[in-house]
N, CA and C atoms of all chains as a GROMACS GRO file, in nm:
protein
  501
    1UNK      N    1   0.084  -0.120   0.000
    1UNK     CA    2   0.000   0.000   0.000
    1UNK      C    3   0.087   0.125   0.000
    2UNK      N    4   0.046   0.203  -0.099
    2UNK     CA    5   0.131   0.345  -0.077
    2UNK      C    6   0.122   0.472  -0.022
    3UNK      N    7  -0.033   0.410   0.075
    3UNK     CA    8  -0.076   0.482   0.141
    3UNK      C    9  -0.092   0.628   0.145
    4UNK      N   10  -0.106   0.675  -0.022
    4UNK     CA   11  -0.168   0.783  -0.059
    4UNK      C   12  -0.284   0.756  -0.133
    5UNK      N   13  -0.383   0.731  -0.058
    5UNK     CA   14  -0.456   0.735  -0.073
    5UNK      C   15  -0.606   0.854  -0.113
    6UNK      N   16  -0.678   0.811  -0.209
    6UNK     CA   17  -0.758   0.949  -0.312
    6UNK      C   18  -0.867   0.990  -0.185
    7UNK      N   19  -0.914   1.122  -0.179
    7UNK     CA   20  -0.964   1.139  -0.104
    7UNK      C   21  -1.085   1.195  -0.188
    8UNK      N   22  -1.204   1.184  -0.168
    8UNK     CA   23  -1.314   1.212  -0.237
    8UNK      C   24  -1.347   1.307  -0.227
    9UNK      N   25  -1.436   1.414  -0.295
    9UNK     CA   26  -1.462   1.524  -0.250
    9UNK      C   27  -1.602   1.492  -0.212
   10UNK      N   28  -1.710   1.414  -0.215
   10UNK     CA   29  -1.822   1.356  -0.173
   10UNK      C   30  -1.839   1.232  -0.115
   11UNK      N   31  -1.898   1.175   0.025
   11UNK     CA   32  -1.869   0.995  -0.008
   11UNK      C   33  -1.985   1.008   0.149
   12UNK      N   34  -2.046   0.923   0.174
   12UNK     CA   35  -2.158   0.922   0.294
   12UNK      C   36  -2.037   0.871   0.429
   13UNK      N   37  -1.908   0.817   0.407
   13UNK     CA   38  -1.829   0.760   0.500
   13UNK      C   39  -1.702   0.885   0.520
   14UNK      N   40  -1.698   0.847   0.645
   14UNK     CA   41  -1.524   1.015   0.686
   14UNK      C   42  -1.436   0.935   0.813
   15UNK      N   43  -1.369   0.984   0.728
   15UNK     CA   44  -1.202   0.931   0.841
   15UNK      C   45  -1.172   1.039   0.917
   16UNK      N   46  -1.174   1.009   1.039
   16UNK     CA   47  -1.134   1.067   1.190
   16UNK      C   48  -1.037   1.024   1.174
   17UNK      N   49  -0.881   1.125   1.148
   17UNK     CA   50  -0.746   1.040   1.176
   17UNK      C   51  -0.672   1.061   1.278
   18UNK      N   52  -0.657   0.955   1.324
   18UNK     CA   53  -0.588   0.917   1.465
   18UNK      C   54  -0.635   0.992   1.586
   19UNK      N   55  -0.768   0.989   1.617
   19UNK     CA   56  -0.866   0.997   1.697
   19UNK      C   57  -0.855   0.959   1.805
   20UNK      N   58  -0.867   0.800   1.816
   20UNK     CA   59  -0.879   0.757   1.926
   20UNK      C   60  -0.729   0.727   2.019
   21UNK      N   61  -0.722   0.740   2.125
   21UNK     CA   62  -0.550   0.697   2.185
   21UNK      C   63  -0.550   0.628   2.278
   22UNK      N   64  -0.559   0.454   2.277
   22UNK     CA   65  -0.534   0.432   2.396
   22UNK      C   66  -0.462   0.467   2.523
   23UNK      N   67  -0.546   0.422   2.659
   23UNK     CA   68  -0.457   0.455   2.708
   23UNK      C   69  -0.291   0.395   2.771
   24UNK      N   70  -0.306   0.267   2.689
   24UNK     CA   71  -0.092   0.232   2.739
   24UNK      C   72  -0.096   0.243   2.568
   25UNK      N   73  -0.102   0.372   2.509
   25UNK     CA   74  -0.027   0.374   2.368
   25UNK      C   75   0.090   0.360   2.407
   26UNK      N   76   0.155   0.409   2.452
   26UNK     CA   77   0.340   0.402   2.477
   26UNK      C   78   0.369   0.288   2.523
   27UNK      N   79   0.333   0.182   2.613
   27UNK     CA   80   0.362   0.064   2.593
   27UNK      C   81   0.185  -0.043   2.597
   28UNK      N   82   0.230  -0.134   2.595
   28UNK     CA   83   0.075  -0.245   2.566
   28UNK      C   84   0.086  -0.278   2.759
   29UNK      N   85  -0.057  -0.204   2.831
   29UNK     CA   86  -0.092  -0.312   2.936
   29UNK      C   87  -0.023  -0.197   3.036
   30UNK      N   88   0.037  -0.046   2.976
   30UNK     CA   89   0.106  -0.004   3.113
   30UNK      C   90   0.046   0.173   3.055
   31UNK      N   91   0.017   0.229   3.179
   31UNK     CA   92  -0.059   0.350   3.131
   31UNK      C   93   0.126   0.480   3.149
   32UNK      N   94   0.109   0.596   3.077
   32UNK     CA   95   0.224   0.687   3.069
   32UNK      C   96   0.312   0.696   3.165
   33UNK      N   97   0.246   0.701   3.250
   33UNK     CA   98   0.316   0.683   3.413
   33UNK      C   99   0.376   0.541   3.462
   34UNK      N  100   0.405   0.473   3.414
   34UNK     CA  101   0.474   0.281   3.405
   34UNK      C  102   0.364   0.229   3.513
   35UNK      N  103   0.302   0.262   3.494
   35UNK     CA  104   0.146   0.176   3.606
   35UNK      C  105   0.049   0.081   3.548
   36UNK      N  106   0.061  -0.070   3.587
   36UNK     CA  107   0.017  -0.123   3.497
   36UNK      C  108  -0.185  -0.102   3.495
   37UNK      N  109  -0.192  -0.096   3.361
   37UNK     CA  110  -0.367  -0.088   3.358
   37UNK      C  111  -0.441  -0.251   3.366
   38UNK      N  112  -0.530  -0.206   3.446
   38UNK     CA  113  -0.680  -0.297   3.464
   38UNK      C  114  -0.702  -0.340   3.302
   39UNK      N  115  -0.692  -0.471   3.210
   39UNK     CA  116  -0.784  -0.429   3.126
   39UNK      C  117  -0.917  -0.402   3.111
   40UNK      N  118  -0.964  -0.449   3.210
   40UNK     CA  119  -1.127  -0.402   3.215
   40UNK      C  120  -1.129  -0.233   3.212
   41UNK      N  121  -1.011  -0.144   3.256
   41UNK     CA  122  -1.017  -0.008   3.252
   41UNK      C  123  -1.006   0.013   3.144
   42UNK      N  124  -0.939  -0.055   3.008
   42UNK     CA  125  -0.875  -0.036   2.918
   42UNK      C  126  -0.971  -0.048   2.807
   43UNK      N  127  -1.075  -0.157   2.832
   43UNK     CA  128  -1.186  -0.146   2.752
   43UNK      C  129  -1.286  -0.066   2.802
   44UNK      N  130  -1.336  -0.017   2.930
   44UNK     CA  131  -1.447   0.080   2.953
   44UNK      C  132  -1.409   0.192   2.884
   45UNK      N  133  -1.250   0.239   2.872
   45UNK     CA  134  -1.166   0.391   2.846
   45UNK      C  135  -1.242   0.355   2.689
   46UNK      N  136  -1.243   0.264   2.605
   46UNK     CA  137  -1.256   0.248   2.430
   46UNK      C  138  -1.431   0.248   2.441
   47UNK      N  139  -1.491   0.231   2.520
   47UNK     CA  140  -1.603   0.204   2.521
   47UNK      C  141  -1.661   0.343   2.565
   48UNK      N  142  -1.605   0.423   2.652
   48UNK     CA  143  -1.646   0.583   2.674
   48UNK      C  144  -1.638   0.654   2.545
   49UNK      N  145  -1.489   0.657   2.473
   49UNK     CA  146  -1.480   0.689   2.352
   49UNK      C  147  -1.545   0.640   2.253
   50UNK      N  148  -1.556   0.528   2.245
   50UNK     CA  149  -1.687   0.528   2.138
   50UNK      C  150  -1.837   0.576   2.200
   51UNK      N  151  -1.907   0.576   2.262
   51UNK     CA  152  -2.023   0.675   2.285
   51UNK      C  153  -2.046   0.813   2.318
   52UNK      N  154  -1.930   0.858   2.315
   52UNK     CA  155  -1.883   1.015   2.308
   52UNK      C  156  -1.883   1.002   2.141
   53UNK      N  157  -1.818   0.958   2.052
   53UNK     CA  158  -1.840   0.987   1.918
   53UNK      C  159  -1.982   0.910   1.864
   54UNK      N  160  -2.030   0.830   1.910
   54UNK     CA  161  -2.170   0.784   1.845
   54UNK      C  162  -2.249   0.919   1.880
   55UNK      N  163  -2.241   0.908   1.995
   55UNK     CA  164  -2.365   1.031   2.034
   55UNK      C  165  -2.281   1.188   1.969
   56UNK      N  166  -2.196   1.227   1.968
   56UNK     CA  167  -2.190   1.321   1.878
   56UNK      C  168  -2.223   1.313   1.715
   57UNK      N  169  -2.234   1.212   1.669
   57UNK     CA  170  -2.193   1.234   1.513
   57UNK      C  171  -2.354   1.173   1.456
   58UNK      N  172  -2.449   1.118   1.575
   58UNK     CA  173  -2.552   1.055   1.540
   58UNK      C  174  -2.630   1.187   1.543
   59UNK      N  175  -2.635   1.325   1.599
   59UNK     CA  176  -2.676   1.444   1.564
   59UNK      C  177  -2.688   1.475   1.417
   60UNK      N  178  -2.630   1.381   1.352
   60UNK     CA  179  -2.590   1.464   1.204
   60UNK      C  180  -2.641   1.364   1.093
   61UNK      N  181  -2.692   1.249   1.146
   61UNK     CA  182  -2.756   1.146   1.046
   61UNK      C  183  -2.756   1.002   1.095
   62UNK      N  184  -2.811   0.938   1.012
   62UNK     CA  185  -2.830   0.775   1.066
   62UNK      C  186  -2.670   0.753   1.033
   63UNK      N  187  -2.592   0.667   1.117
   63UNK     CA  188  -2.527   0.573   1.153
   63UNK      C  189  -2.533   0.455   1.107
   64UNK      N  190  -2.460   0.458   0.973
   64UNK     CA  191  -2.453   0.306   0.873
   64UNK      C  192  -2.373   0.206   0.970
   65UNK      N  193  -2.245   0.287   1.005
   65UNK     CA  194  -2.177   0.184   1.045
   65UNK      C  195  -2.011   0.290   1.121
   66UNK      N  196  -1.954   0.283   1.254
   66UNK     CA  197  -1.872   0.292   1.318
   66UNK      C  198  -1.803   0.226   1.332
   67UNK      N  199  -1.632   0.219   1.282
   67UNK     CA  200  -1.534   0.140   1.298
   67UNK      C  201  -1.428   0.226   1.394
   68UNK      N  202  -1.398   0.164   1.512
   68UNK     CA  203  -1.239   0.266   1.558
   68UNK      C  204  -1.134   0.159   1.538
   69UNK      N  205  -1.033   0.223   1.480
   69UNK     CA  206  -0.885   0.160   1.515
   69UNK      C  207  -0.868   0.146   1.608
   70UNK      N  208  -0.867   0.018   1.721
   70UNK     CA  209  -0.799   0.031   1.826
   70UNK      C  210  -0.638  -0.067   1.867
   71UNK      N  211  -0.540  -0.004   1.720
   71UNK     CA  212  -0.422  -0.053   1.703
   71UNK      C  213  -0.338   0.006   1.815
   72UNK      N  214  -0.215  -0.082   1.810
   72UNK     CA  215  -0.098   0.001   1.861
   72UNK      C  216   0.038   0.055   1.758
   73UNK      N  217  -0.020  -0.019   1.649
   73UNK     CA  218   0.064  -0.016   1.530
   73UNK      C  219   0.069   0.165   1.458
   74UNK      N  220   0.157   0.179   1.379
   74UNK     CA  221   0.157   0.278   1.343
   74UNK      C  222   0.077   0.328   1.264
   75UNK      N  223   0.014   0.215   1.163
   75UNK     CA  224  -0.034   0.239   1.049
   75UNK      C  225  -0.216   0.269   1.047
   76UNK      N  226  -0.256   0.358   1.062
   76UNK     CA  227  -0.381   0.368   1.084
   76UNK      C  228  -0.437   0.371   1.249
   77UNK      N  229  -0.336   0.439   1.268
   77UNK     CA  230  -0.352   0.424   1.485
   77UNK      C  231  -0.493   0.502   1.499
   78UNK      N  232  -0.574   0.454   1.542
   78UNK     CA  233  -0.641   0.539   1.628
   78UNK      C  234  -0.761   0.592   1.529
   79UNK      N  235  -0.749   0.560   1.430
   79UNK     CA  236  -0.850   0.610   1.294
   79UNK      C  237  -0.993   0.574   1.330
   80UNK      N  238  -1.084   0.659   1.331
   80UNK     CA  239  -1.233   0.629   1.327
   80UNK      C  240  -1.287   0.665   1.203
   81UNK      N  241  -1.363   0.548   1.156
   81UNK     CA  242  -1.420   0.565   1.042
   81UNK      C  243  -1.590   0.572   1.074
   82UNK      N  244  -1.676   0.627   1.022
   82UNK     CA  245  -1.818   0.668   1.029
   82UNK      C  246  -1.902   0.692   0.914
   83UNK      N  247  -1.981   0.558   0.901
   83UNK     CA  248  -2.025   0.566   0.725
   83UNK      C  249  -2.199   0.614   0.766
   84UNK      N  250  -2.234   0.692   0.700
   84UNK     CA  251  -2.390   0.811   0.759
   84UNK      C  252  -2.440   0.655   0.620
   85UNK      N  253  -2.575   0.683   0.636
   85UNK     CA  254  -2.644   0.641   0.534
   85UNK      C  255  -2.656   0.707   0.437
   86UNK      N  256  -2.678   0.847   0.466
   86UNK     CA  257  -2.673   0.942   0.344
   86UNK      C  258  -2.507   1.024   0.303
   87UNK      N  259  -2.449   1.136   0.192
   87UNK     CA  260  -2.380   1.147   0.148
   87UNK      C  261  -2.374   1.300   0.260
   88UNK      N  262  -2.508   1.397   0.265
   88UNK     CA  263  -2.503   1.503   0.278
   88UNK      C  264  -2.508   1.487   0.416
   89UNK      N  265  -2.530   1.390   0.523
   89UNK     CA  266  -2.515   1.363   0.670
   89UNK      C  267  -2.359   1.393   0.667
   90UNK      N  268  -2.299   1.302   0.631
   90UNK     CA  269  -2.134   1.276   0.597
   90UNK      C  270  -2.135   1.453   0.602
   91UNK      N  271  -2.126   1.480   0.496
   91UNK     CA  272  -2.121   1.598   0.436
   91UNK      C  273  -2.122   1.766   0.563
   92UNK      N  274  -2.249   1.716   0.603
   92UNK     CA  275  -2.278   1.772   0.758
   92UNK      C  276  -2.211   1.823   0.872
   93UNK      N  277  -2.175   1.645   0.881
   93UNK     CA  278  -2.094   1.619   0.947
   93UNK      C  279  -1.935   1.659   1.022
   94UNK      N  280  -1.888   1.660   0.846
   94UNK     CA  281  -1.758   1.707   0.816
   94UNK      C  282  -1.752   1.852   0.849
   95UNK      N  283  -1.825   1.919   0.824
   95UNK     CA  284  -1.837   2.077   0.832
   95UNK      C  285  -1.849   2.090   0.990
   96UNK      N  286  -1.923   2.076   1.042
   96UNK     CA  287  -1.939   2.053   1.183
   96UNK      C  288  -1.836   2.050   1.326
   97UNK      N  289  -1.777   1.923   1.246
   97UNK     CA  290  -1.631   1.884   1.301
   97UNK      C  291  -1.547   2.003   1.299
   98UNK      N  292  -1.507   2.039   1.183
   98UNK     CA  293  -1.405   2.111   1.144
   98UNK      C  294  -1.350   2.238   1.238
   99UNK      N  295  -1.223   2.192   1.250
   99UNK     CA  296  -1.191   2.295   1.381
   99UNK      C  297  -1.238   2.280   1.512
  100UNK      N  298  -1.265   2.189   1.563
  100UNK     CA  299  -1.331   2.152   1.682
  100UNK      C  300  -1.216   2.061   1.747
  101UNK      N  301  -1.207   2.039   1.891
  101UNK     CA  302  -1.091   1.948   1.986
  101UNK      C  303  -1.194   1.807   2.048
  102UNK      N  304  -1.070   1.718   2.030
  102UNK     CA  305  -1.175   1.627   2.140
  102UNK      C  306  -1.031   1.574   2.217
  103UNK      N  307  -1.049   1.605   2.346
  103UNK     CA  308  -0.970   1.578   2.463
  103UNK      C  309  -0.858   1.652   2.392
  104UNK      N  310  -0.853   1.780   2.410
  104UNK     CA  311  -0.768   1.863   2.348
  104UNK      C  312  -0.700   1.812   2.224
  105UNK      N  313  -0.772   1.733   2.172
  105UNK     CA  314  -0.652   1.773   1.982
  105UNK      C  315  -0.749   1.774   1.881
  106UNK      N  316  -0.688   1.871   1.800
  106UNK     CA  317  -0.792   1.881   1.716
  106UNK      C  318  -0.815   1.737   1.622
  107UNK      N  319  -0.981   1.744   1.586
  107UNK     CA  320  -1.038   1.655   1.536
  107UNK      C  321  -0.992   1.697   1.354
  108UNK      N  322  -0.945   1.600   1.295
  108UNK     CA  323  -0.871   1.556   1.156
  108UNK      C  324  -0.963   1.478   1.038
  109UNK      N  325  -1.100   1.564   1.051
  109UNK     CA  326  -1.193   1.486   0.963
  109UNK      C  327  -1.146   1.508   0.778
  110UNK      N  328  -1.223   1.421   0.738
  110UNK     CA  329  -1.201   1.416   0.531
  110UNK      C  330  -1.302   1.303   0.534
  111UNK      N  331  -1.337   1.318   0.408
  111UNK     CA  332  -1.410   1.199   0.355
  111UNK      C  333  -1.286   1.124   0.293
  112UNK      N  334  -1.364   0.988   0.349
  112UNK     CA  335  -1.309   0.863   0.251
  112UNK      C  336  -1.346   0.790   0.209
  113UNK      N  337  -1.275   0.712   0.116
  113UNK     CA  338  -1.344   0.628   0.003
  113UNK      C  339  -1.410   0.529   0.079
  114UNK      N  340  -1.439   0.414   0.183
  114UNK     CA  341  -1.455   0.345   0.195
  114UNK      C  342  -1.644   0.364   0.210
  115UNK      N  343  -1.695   0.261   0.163
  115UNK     CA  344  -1.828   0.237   0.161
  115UNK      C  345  -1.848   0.084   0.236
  116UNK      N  346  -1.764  -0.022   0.212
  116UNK     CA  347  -1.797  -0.116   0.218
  116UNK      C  348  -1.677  -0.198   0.292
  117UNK      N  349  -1.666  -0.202   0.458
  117UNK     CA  350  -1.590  -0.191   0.517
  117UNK      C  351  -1.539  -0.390   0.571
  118UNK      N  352  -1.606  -0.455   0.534
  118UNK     CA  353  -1.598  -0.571   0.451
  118UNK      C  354  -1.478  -0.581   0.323
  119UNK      N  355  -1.458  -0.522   0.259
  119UNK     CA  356  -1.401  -0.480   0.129
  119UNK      C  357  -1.312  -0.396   0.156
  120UNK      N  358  -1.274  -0.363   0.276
  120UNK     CA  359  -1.199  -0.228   0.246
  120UNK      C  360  -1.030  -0.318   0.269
  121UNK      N  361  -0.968  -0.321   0.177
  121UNK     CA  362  -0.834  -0.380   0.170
  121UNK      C  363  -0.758  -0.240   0.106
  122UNK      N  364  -0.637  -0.231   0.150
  122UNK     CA  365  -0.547  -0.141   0.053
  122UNK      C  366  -0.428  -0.237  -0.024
  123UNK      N  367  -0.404  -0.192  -0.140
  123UNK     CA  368  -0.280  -0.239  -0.218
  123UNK      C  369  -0.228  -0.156  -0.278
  124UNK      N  370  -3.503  -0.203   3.836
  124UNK     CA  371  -3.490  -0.021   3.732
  124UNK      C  372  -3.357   0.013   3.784
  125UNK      N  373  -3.276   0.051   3.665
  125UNK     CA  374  -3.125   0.090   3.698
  125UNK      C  375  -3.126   0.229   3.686
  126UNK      N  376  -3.005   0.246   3.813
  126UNK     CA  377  -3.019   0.416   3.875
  126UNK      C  378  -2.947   0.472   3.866
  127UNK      N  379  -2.851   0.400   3.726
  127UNK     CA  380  -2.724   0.466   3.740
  127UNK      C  381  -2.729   0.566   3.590
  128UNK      N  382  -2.670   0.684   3.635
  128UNK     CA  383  -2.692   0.831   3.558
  128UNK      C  384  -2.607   0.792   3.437
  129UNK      N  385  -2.637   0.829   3.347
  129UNK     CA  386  -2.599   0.825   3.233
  129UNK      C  387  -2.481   0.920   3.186
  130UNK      N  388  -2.507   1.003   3.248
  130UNK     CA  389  -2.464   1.242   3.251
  130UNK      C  390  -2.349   1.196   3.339
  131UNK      N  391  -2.306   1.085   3.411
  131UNK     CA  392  -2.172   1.164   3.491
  131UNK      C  393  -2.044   1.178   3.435
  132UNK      N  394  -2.025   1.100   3.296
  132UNK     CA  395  -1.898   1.153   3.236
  132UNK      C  396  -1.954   1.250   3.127
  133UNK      N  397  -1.854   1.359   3.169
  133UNK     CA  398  -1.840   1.465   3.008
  133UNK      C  399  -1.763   1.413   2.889
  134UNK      N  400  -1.853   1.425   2.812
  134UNK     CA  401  -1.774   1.387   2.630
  134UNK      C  402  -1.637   1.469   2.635
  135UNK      N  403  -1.559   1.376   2.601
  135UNK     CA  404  -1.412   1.441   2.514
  135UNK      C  405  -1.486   1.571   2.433
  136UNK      N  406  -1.543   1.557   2.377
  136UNK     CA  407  -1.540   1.694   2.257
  136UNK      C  408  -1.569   1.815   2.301
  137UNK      N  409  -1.474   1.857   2.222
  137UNK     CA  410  -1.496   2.038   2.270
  137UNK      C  411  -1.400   2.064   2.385
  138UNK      N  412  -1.314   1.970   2.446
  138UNK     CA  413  -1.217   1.999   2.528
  138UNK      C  414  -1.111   2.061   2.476
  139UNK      N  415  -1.098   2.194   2.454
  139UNK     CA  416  -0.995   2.260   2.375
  139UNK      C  417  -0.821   2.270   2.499
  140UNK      N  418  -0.786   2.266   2.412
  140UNK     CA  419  -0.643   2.254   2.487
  140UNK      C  420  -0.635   2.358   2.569
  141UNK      N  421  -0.518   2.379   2.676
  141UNK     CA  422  -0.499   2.509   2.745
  141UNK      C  423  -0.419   2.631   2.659
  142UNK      N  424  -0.513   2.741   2.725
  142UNK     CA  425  -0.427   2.831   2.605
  142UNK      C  426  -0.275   2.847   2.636
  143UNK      N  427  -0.243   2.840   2.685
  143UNK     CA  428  -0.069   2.806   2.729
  143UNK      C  429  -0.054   2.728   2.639
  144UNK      N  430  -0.105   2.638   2.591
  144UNK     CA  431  -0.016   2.560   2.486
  144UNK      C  432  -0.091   2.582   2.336
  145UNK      N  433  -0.208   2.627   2.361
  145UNK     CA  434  -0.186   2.675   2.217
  145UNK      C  435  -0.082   2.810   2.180
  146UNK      N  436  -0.081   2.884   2.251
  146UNK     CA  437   0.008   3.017   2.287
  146UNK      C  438   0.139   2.955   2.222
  147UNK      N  439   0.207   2.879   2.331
  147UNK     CA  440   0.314   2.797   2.289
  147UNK      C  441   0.340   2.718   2.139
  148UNK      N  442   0.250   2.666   2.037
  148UNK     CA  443   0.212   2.590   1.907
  148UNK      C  444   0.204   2.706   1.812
  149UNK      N  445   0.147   2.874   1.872
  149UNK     CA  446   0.160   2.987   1.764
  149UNK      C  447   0.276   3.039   1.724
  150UNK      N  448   0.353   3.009   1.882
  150UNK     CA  449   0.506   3.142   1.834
  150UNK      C  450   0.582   3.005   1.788
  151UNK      N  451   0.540   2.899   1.756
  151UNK     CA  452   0.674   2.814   1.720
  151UNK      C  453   0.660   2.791   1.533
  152UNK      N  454   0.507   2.801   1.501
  152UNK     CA  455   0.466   2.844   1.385
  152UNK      C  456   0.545   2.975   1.368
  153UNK      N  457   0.509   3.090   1.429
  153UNK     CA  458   0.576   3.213   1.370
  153UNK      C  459   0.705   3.173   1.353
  154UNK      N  460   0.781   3.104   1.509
  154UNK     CA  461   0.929   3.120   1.437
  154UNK      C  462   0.989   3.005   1.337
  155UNK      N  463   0.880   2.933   1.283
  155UNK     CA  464   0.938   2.845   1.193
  155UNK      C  465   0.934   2.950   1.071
  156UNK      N  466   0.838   3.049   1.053
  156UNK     CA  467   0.813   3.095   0.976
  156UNK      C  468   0.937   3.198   0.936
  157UNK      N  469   0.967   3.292   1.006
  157UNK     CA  470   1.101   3.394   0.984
  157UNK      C  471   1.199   3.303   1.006
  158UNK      N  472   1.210   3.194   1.047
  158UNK     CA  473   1.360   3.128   1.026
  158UNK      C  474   1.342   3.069   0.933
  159UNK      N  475   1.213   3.077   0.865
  159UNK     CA  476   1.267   2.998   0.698
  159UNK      C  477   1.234   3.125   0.563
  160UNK      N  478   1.226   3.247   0.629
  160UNK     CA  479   1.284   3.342   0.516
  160UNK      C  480   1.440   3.375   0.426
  161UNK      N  481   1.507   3.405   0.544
  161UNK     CA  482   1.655   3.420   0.506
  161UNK      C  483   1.699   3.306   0.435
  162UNK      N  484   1.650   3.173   0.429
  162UNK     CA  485   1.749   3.122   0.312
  162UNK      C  486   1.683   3.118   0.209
  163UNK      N  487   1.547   3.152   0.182
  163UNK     CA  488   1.549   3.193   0.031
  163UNK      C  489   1.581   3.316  -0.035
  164UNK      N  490   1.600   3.445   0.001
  164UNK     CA  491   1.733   3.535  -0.036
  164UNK      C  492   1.872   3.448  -0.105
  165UNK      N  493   1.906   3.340  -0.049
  165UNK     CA  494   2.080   3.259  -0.056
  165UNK      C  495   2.029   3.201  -0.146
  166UNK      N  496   1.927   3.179  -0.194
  166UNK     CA  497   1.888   3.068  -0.325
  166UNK      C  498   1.969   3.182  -0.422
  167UNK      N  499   1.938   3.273  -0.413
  167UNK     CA  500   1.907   3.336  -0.581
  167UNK      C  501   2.099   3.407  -0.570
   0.00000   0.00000   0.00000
C-alpha cells in the first residue's frame, strides 16, 4: 500500500485520523506513568470513547456503520471511520467537526473512500 | 430499574487545549516561519 490514498470530495463515510489513543499507547498493558492498567479499565476507556463519538456524530444522520482503530501499530492508529447512510449527513458532518478538539486535539476529519468496510483492503 | 446516571462523564469533545499551549504551538509556527525566510534570499 502506498498509502496515498484518493480522497473524495463527496462519499456518505469520513475518516477521523488518529482519533482515538489508547490509554498504554506508549507501551501495551502499562498506562504513561509505568502503572500497569486494569484491562477491564482499558476497555471501559474504548467504550467511553466510542459513545462520546456515536452520540456526537448521530446528531448529524443515521449511523450506517462505526469502525475505531484500536491498534498500537503505526499504520492507521487510532482512525475512526463513520459511514452516515446518506452522502449530505457525511457531508454535515464534516463541516461541523471542522476545527473543533476532542480531549484537546484537534479533530482531523475528510471523507473517505470506503463504503464497504468488509471490502476495504489497501494495495 | 437501573439508577445509574448516564450524565456523569463529560464527552471528550470540545475539550480545547490550554491556552498556554496553544500560545506555545503559535510562536513556534511564527518562528518556523522567519527562520525559513533568510534562506530563500541565498537561493538566488
Amino acid at each position: 500500500c502506498s498509502r496515498l490514498h484518493n480522497r473524495p470530495s463527496i462519499s456518505p463515510t469520513l475518516l477521523l485520523s488518529n482519533m482515538y489513543q489508547r490509554p498504554d499507547m506508549i507501551t501495551p498493558g502499562v498506562d504513561p506513568q509505568g502503572q500497569p492498567l486494569d484491562p477491564r479499565k482499558i476497555q471501559q476507556h474504548f467504550e467511553d470513547f466510542y459513545e462520546d463519538i456515536f452520540t456526537e456524530l448521530a446528531k448529524f444522520g443515521e449511523i450506517e456503520s462505526l469502525n475505531v482503530c484500536d491498534n498500537l501499530a503505526d499504520h492507521m492508529i487510532g482512525n475512526v471511520y463513520v459511514q452516515f447512510r446518506e452522502e449530505d449527513q457525511a457531508a454535515k458532518a464534516l463541516h461541523a467537526l471542522h476545527g473543533r478538539f476532542y480531549n484537546a486535539r484537534p479533530i482531523i476529519a475528510d471523507f473517505s473512500p470506503v463504503t464497504d468496510f468488509r471490502e476495504a483492503t489497501c494495495r | 430499574s437501573r439508577s445509574r446516571s448516564k450524565s456523569k462523564r463529560t464527552s471528550g469533545f470540545d475539550m480545547a487545549p490550554p491556552a498556554s499551549a496553544m500560545l506555545a504551538g503559535a510562536s513556534a509556527v511564527a518562528g518556523q516561519i522567519t527562520g525559513a525566510n533568510p534562506a530563500i534570499p541565498g537561493m538566488f
